[in-house]
C-alpha positions in Angstrom: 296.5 123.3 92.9 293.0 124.3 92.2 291.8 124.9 88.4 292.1 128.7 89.0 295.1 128.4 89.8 296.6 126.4 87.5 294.5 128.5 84.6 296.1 131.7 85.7 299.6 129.8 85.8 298.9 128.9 81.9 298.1 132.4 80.9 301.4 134.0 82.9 303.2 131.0 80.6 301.4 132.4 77.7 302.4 136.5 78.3 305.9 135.2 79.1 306.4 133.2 76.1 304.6 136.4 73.7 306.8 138.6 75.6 310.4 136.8 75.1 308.7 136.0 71.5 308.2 140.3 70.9 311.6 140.6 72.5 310.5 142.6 75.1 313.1 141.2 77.4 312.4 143.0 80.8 308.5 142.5 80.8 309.9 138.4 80.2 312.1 138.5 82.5 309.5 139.8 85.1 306.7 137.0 83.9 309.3 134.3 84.1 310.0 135.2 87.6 306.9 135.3 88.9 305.9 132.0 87.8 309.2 130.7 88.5 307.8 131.5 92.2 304.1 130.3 91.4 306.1 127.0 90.7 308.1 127.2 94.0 305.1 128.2 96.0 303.5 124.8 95.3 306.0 123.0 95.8 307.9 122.3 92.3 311.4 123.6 92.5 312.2 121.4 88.8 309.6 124.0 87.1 310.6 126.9 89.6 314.3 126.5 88.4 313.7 126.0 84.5 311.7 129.8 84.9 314.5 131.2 87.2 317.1 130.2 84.3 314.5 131.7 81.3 314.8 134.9 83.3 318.0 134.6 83.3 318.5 134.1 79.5 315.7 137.5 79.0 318.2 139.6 81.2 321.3 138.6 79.6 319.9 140.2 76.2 318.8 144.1 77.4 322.1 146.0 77.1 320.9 149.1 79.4 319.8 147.8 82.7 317.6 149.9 85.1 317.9 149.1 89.1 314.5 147.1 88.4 316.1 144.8 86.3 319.6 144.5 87.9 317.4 143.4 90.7 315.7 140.7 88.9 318.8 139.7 87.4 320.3 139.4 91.3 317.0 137.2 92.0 317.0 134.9 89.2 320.6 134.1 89.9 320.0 133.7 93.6 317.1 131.9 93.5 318.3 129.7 90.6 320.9 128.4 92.3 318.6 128.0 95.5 316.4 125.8 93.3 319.3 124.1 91.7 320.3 123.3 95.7 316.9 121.6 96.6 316.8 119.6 93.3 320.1 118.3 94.0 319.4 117.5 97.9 316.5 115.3 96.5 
């Protein structure tokens, strides 16, 4: 992973975490996924699942869900248990 890279991974961390901290939930919940896949593109299913499950946690907490985040909630939960799979196989 080049120093770019890993840079721009720190700062999605950062949003996320000010996000979830502001209780902005869906905007957390967005962040968490796409570095849950940053993680699962290079190769790190351990960190890819820990994000897919913080998304999880953000989406259980917005009462009124939009088709945006009913979708993310369908991808966290499908692609946590994906990850949860490949860690296990290993």
């Amino acid at each position: 992973m080049s120093s770019t890279a890993k840079k721009d991974l720190q700062q999605m961390i950062k949003r996320f975490e000010t996000r979830k901290g502001d209780g902005k939930y869906d905007t957390a919940a967005d962040a968490a996924i796409s570095i849950a896949e940053s993680y699962n593109d290079i190769g790190d299913p351990e960190n890819a699942y820990k994000y897919y499950e913080d998304a999880k946690e953000c989406l259980t907490n917005i009462s009124e869900k939009s088709y945006k985040v009913l979708y993310n909630e369908f991808l966290a939960y499908r692609r946590s248990f994906e990850m949860f799979c490949l860690i296990e196989k290993y």
